[in-house]
Steps between C-alpha positions, in 0.01 A plus 500: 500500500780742566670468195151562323416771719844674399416511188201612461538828711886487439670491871770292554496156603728424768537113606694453858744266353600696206533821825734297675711323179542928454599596822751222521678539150577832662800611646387647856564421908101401477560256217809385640303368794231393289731267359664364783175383659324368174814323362729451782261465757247291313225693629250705351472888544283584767153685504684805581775561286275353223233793556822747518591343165153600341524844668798574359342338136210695477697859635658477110342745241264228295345436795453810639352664100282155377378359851589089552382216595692230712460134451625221752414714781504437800563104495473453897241581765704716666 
């Protein structure tokens, strides 16, 4: 539905993984420790710095012109 909904009324379409393979591939103290707990750890990023993640994401100038939507949010109760 996202990806439909982007298109029709043209905001972007953000997807949590894609937010986080972004974040990482960059070269930053927050992505540094992104990395250490997803790879080295074996863990997966926490509610917290996920939801920092998308902050940060939707702070850039598509979002903040054309609106977005979010998909594969949130994945846990909490």
């Amino acid at each position: 539905m996202c990806k439909t909904l982007s298109q029709k009324i043209g905001v972007v379409h953000l997807q949590v993984q894609d937010i986080i393979e972004d974040f990482i591939s960059r070269d930053s103290s927050f992505a540094a420790r992104l990395i250490e707990t997803m790879k080295f750890k074996g863990r997966e990023i926490d509610d917290l710095n996920l939801i920092q993640l998308i902050g940060k994401r939707i702070e850039r100038r598509d979002c903040r012109e054309n609106g977005w939507v979010l998909e594969d949010f949130p994945k846990t109760r909490a």
